[in-house]
Structure formats: structure tokens, C-alpha cells
Backbone as XML, in Angstrom:
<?xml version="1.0"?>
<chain id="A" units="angstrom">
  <residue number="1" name="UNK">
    <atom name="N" x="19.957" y="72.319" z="2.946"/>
    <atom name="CA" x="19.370" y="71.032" z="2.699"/>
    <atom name="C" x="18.701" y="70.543" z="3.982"/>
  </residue>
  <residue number="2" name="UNK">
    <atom name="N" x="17.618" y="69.911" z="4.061"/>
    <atom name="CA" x="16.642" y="69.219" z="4.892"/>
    <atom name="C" x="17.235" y="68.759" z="5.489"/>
  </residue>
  <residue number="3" name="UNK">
    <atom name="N" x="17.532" y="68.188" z="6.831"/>
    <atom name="CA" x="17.562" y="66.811" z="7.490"/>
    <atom name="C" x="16.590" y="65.418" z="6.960"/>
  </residue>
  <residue number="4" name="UNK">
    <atom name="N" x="17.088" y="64.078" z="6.511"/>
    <atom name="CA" x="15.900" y="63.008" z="6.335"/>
    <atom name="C" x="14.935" y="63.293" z="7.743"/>
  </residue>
  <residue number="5" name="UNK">
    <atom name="N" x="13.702" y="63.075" z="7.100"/>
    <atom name="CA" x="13.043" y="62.415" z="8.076"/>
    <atom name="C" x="12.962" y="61.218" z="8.822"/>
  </residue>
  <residue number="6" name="UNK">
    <atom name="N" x="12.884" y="61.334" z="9.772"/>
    <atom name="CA" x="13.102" y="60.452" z="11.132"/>
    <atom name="C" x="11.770" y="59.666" z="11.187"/>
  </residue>
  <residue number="7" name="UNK">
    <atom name="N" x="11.529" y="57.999" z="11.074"/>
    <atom name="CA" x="10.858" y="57.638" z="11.409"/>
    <atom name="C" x="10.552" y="57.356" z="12.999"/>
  </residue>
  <residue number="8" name="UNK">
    <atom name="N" x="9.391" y="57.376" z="13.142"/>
    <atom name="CA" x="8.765" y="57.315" z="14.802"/>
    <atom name="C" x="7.715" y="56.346" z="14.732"/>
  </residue>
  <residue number="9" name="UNK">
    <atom name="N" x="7.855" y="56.013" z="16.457"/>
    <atom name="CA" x="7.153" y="54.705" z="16.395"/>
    <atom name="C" x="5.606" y="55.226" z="16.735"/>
  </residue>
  <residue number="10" name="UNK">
    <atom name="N" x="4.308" y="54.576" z="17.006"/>
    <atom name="CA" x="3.170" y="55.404" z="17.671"/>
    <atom name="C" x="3.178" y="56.063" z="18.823"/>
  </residue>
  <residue number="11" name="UNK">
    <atom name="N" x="3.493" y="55.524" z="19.898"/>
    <atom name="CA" x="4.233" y="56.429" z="20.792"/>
    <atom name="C" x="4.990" y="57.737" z="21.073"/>
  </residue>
  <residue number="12" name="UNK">
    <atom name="N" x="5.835" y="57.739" z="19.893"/>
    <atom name="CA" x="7.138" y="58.577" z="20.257"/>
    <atom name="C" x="5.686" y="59.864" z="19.418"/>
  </residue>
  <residue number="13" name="UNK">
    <atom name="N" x="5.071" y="59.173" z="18.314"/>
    <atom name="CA" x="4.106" y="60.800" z="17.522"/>
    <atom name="C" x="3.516" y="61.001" z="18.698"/>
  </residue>
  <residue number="14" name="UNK">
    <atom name="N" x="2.599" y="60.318" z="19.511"/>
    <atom name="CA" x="1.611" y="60.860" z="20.587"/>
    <atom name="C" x="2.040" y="61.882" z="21.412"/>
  </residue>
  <residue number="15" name="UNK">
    <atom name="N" x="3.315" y="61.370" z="21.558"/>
    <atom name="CA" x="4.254" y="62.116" z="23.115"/>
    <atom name="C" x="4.977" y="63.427" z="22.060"/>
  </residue>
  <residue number="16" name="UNK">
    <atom name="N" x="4.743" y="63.249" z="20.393"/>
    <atom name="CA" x="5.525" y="64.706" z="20.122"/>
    <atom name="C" x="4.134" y="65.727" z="19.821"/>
  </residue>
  <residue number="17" name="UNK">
    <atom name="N" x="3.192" y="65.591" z="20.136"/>
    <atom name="CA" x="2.239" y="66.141" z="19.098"/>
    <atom name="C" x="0.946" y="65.402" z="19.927"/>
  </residue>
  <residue number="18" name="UNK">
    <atom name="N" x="0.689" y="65.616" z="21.433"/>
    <atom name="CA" x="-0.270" y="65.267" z="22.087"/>
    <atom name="C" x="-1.503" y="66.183" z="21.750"/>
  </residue>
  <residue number="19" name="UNK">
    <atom name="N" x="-1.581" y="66.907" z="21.423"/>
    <atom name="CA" x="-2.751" y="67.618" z="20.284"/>
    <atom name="C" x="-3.599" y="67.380" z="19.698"/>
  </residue>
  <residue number="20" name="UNK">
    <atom name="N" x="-2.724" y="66.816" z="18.927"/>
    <atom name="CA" x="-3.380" y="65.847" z="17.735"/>
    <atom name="C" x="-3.978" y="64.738" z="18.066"/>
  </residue>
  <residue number="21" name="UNK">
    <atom name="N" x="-3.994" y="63.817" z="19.343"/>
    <atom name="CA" x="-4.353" y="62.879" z="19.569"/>
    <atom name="C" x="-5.250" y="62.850" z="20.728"/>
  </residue>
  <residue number="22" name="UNK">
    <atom name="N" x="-5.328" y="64.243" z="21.330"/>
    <atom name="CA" x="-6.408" y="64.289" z="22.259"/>
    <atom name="C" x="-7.018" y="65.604" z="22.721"/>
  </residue>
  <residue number="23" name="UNK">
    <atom name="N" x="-7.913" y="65.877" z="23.671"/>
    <atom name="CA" x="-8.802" y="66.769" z="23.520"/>
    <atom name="C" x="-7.617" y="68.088" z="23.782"/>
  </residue>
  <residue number="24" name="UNK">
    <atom name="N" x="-6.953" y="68.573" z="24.777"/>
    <atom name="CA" x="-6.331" y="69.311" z="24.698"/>
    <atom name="C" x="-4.709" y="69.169" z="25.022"/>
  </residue>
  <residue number="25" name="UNK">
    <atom name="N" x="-4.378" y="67.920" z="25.274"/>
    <atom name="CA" x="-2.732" y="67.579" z="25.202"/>
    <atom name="C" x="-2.292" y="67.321" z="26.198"/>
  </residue>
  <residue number="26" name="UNK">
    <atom name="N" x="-3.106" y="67.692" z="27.427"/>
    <atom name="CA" x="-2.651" y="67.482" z="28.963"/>
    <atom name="C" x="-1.684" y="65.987" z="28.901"/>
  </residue>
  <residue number="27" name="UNK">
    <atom name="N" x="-0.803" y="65.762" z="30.101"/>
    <atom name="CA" x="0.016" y="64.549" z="29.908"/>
    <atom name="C" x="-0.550" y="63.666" z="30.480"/>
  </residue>
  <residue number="28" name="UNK">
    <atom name="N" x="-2.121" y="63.647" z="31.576"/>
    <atom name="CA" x="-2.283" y="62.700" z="31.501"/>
    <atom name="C" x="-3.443" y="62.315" z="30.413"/>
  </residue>
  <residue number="29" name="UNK">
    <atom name="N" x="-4.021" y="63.132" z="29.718"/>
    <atom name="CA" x="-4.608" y="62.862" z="28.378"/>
    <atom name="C" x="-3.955" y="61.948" z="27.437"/>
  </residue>
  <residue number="30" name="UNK">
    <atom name="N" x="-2.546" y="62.073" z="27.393"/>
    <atom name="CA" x="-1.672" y="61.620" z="26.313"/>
    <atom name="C" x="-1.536" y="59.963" z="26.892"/>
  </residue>
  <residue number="31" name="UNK">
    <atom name="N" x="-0.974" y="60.405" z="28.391"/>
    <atom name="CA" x="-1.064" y="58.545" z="28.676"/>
    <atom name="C" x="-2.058" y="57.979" z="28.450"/>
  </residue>
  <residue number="32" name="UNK">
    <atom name="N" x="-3.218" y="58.913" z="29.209"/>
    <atom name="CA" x="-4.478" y="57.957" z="29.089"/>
    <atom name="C" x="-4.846" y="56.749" z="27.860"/>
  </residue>
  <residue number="33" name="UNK">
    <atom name="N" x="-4.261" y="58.335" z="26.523"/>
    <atom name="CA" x="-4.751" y="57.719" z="25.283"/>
    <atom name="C" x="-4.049" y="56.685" z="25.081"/>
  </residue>
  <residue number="34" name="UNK">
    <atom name="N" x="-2.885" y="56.472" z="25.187"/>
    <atom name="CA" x="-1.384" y="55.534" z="24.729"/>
    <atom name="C" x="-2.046" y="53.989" z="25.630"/>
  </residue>
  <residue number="35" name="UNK">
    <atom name="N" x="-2.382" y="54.366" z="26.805"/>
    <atom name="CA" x="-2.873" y="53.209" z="27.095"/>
    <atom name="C" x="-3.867" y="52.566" z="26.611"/>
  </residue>
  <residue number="36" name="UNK">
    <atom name="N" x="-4.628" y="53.051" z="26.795"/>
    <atom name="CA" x="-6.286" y="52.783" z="26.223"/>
    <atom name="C" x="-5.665" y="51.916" z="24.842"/>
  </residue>
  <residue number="37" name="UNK">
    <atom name="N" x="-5.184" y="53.053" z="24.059"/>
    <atom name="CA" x="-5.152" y="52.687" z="22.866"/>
    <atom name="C" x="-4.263" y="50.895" z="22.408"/>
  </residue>
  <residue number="38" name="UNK">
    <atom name="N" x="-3.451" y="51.251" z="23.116"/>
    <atom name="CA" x="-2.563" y="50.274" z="22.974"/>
    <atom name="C" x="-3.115" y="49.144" z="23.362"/>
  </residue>
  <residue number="39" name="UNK">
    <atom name="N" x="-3.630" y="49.220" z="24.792"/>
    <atom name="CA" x="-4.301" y="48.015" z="25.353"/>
    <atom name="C" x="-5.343" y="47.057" z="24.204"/>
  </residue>
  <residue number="40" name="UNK">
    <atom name="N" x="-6.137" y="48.408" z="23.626"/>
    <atom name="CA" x="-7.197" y="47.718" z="22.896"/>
    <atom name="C" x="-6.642" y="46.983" z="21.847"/>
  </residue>
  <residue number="41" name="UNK">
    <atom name="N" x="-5.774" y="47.428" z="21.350"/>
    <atom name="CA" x="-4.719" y="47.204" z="19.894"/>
    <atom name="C" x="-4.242" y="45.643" z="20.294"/>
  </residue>
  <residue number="42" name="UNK">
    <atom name="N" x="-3.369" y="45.550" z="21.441"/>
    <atom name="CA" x="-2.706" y="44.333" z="22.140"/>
    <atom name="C" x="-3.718" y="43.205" z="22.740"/>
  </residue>
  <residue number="43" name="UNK">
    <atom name="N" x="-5.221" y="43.844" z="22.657"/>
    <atom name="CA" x="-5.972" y="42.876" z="23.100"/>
    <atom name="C" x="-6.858" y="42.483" z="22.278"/>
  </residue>
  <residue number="44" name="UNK">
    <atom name="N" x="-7.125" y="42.977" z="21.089"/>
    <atom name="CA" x="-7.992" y="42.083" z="19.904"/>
    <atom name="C" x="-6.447" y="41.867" z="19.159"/>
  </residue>
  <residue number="45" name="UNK">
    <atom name="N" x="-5.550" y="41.726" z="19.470"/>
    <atom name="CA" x="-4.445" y="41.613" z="18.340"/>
    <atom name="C" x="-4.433" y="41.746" z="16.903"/>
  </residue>
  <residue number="46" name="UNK">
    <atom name="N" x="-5.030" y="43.084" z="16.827"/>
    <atom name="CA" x="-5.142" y="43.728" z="15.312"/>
    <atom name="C" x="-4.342" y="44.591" z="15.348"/>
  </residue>
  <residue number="47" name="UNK">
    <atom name="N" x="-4.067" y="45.335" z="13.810"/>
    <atom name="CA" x="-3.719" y="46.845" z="13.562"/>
    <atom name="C" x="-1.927" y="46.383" z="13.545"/>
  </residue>
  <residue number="48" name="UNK">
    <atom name="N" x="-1.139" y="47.795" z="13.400"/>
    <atom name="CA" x="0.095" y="47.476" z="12.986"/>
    <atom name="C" x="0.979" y="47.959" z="14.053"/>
  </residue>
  <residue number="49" name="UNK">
    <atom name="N" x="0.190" y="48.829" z="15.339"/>
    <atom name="CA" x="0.627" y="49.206" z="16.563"/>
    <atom name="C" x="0.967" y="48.215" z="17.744"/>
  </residue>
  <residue number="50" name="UNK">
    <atom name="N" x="0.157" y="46.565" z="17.342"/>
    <atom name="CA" x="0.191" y="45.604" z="18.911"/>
    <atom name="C" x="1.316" y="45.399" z="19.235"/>
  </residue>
  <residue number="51" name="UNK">
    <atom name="N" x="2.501" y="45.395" z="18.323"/>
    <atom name="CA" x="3.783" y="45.473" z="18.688"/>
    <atom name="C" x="4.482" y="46.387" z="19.254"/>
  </residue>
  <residue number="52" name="UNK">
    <atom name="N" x="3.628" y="47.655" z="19.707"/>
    <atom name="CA" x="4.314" y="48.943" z="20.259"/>
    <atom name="C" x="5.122" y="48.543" z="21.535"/>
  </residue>
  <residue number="53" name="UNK">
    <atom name="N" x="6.613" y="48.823" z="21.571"/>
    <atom name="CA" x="7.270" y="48.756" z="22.627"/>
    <atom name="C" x="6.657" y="49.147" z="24.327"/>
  </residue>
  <residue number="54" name="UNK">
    <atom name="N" x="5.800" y="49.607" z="24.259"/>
    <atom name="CA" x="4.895" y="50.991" z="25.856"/>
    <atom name="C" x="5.014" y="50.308" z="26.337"/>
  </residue>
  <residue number="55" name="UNK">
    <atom name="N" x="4.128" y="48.957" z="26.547"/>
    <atom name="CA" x="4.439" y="48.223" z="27.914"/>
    <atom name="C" x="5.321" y="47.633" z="28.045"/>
  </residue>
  <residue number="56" name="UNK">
    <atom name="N" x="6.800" y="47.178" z="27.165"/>
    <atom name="CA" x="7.837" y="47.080" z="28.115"/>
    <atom name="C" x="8.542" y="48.309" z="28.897"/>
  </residue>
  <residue number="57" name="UNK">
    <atom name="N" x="8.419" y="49.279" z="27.978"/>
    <atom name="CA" x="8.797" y="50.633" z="28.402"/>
    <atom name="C" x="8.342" y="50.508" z="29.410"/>
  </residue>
  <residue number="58" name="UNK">
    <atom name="N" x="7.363" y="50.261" z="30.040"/>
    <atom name="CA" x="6.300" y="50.769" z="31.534"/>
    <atom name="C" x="6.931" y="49.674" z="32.439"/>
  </residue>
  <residue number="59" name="UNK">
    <atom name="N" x="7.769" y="48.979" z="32.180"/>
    <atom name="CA" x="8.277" y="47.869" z="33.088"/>
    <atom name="C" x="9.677" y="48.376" z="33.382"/>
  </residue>
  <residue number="60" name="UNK">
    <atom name="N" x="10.431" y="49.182" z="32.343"/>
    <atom name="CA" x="11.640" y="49.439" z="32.429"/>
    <atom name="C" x="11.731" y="51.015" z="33.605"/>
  </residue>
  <residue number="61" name="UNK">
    <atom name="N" x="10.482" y="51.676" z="33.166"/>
    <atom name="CA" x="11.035" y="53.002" z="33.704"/>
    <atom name="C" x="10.925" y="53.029" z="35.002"/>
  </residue>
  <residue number="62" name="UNK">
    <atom name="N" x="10.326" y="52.351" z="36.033"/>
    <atom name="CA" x="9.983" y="52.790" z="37.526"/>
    <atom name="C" x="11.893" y="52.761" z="38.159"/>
  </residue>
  <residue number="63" name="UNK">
    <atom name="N" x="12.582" y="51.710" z="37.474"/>
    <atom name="CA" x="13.756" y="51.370" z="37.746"/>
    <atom name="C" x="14.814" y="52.620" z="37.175"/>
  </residue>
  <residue number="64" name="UNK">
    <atom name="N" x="14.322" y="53.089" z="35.983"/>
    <atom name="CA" x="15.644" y="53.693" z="35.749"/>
    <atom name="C" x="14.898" y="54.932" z="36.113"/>
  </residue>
  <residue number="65" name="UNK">
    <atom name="N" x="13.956" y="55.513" z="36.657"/>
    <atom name="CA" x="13.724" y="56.731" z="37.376"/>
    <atom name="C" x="13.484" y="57.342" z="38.422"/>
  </residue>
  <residue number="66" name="UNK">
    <atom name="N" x="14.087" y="55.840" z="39.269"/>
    <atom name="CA" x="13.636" y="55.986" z="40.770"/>
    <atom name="C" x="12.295" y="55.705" z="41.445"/>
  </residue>
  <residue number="67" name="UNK">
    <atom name="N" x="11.568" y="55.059" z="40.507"/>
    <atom name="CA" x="10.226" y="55.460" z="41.651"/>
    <atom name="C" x="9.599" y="54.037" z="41.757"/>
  </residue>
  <residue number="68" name="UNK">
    <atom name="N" x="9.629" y="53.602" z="43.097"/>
    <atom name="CA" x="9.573" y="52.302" z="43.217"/>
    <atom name="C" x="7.944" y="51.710" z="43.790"/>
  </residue>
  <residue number="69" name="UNK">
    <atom name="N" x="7.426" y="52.916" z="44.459"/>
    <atom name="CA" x="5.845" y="52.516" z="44.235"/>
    <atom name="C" x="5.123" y="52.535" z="42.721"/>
  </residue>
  <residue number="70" name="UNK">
    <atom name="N" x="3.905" y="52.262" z="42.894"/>
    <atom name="CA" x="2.863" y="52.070" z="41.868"/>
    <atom name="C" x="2.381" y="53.082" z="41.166"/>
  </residue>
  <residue number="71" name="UNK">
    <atom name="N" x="1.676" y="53.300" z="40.151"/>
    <atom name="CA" x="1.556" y="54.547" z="39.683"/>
    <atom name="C" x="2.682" y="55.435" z="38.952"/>
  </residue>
  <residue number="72" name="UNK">
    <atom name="N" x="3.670" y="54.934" z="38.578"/>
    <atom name="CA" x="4.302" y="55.413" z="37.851"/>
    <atom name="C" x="4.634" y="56.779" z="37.372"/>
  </residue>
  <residue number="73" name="UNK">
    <atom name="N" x="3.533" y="56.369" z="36.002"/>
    <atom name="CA" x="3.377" y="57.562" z="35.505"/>
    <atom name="C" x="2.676" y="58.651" z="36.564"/>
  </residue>
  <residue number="74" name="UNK">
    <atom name="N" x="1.699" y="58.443" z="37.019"/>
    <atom name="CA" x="1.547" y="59.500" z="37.795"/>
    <atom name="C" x="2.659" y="60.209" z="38.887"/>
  </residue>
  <residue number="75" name="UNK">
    <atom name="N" x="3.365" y="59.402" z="39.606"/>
    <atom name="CA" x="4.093" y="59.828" z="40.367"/>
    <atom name="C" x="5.246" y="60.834" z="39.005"/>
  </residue>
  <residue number="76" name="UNK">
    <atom name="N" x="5.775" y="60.234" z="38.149"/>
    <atom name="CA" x="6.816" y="60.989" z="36.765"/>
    <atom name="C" x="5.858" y="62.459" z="36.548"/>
  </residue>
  <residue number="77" name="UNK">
    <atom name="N" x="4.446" y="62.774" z="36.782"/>
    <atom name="CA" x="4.055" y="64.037" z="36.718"/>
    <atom name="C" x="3.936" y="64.959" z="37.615"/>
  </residue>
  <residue number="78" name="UNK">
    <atom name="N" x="4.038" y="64.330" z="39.016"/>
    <atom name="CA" x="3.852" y="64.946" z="39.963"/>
    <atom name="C" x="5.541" y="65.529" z="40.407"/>
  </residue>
  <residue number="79" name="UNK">
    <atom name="N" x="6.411" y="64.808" z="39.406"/>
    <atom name="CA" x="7.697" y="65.549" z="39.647"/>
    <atom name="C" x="7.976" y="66.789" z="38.943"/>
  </residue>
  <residue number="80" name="UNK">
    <atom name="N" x="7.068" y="67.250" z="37.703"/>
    <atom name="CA" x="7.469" y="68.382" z="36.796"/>
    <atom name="C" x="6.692" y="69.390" z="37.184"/>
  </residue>
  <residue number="81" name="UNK">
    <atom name="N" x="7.033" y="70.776" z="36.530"/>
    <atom name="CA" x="6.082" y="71.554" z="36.962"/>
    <atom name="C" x="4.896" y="71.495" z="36.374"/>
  </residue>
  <residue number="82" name="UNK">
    <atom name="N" x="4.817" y="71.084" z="35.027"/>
    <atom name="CA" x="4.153" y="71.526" z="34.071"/>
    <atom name="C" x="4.112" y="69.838" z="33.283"/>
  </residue>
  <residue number="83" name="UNK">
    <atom name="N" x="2.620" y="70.105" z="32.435"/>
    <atom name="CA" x="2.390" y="69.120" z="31.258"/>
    <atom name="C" x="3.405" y="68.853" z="30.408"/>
  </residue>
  <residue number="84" name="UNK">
    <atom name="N" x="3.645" y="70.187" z="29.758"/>
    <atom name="CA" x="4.900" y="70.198" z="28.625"/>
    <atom name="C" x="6.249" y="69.636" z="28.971"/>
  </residue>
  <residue number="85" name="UNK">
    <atom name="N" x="6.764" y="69.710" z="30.071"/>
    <atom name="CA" x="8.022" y="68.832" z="30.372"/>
    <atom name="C" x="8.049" y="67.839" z="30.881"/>
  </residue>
  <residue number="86" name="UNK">
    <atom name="N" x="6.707" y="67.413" z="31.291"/>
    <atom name="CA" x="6.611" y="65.993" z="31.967"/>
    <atom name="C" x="6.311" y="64.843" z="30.814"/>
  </residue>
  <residue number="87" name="UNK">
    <atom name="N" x="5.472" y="65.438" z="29.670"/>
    <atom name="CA" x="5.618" y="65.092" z="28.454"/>
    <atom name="C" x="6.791" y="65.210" z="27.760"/>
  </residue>
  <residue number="88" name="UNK">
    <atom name="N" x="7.513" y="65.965" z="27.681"/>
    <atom name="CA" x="9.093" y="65.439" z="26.766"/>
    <atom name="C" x="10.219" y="65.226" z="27.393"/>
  </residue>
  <residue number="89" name="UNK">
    <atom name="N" x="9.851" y="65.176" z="28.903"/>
    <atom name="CA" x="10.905" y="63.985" z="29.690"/>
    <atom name="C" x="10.659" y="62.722" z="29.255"/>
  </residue>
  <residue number="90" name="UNK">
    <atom name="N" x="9.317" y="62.583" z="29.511"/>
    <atom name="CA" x="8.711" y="60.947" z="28.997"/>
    <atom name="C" x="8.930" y="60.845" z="27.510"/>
  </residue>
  <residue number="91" name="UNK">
    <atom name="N" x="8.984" y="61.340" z="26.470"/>
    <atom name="CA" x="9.325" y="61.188" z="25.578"/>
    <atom name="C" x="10.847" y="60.647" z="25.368"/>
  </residue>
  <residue number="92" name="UNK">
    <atom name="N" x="11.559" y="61.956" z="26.272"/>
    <atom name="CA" x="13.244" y="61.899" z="25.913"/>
    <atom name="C" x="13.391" y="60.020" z="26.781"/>
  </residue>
  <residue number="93" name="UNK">
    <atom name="N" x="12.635" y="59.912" z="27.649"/>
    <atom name="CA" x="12.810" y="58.811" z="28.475"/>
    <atom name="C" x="12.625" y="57.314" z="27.517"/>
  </residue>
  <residue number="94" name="UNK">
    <atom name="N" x="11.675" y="57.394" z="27.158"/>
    <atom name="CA" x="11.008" y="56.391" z="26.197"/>
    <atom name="C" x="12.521" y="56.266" z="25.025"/>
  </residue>
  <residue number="95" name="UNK">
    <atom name="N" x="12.718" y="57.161" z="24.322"/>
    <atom name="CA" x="13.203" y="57.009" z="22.976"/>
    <atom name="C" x="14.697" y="56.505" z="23.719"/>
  </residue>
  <residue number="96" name="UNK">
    <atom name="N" x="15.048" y="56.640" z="24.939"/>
    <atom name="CA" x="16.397" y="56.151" z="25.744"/>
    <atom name="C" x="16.288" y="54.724" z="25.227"/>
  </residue>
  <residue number="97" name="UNK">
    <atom name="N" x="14.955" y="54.894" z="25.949"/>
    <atom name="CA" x="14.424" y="53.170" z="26.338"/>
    <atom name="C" x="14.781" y="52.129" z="24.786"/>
  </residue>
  <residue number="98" name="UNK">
    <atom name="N" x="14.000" y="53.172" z="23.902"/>
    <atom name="CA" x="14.188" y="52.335" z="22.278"/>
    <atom name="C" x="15.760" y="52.103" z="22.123"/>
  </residue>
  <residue number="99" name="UNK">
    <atom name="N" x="16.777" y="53.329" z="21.907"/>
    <atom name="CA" x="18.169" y="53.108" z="21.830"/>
    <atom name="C" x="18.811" y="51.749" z="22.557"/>
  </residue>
  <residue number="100" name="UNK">
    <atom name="N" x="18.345" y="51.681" z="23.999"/>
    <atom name="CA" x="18.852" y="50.733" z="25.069"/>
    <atom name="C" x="18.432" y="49.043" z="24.164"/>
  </residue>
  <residue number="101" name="UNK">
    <atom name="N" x="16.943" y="49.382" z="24.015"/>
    <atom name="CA" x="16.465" y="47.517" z="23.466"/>
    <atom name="C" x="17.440" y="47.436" z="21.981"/>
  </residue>
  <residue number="102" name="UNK">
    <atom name="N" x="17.385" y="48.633" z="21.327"/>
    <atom name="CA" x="17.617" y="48.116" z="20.015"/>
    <atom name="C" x="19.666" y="47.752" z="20.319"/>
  </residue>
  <residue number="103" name="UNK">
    <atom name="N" x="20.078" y="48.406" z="21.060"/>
    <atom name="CA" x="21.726" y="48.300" z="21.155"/>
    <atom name="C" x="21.591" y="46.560" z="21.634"/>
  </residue>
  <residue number="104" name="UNK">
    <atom name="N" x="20.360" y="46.195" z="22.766"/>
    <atom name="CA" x="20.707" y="44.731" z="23.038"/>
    <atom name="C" x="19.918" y="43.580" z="22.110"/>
  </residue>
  <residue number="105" name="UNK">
    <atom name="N" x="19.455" y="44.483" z="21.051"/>
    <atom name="CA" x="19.018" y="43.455" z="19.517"/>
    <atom name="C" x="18.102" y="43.109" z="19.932"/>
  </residue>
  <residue number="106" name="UNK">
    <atom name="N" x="16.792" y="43.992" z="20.246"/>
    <atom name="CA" x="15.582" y="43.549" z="20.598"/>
    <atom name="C" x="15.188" y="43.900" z="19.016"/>
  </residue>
  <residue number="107" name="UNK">
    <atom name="N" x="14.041" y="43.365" z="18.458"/>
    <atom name="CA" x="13.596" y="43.302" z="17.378"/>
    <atom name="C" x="12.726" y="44.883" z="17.037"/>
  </residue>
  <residue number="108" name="UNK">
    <atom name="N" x="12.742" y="45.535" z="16.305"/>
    <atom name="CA" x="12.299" y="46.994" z="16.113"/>
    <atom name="C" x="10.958" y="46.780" z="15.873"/>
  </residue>
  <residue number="109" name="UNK">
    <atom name="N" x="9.796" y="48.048" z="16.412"/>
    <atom name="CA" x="8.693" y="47.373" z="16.673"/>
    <atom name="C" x="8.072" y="48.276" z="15.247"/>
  </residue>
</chain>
């Protein structure tokens, strides 16, 4: 028998399946897009994504990953060897992040 399927937020598909959402999947392709995208979404306040958790995520992680200059994400790639694990660290990182808001009853996005 199947496992149910697991709903995912826009984020968590981009970061499983960066492919699909950009020219060839690189991780900073994937941020690029997540930002861009989101930004535009959060700044005409349309569509069903403006509620995407990312930018609190982007406030939470410099703290819980050590890295206390700017640039973030870039510095989180310059720690892996590779696209592919710097992408599903950030993934495994992010979906922490969801568990953490939703345990302190942040509203599901």
C-alpha cells in the first residue's frame, strides 16, 4: 500500500524538484527563483503563494546555522560541495523551520 501523499508548501516543491522550476536546477537558480518569485507574489499581493513562510525562514536561518554575516544563502552554498546537497540541506533546513512555527501555533501558510 502507498504512503498518503504529503502536502508541500511552494517552497518545499521548488527545493524538491528545482528542474522543474528553472533552467537547469543549480541552487542558486532555485533561490534566485524562490525569491524573485515570492517577492513579486508578496508585492502585488496576489496569487495563493503571498503567504509563503521564505522570508521568515530567511530571518530564522542565519541564527540556527551559524552564519552571522550577510548573504546567507550564499555563504549556506559555499559550505557544500555540490548544488544537490546544498539544496536538500536547505530543504531539510526549511521544513525544520515549518515543524518549529507550526509546534509554536504559527498559522499554516
Amino acid at each position: 500500500m502507498k504512503a498518503p501523499l504529503k502536502p508541500v508548501d511552494f517552497v518545499q516543491a521548488v527545493l524538491l524538484r528545482p528542474r522543474m522550476y528553472t533552467e537547469t536546477g543549480s541552487y542558486y537558480e532555485a533561490v534566485a527563483f524562490l525569491k524573485g518569485y515570492l517577492s513579486g507574489i508578496q508585492g502585488g499581493g496576489r496569487g495563493h503563494h503571498s503567504d509563503a513562510p521564505w522570508f521568515e525562514f530567511l530571518a530564522w536561518l542565519p541564527e540556527r546555522v551559524g552564519i552571522s554575516e550577510g548573504r546567507v544563502l550564499v555563504r549556506w552554498r559555499e559550505r557544500h560541495e555540490d548544488d544537490t546537497r546544498a539544496v536538500g540541506t536547505l530543504l531539510a533546513l526549511y521544513e525544520e523551520f515549518l515543524n518549529t512555527r507550526d509546534e509554536a501555533g504559527a498559522p499554516p501558510s
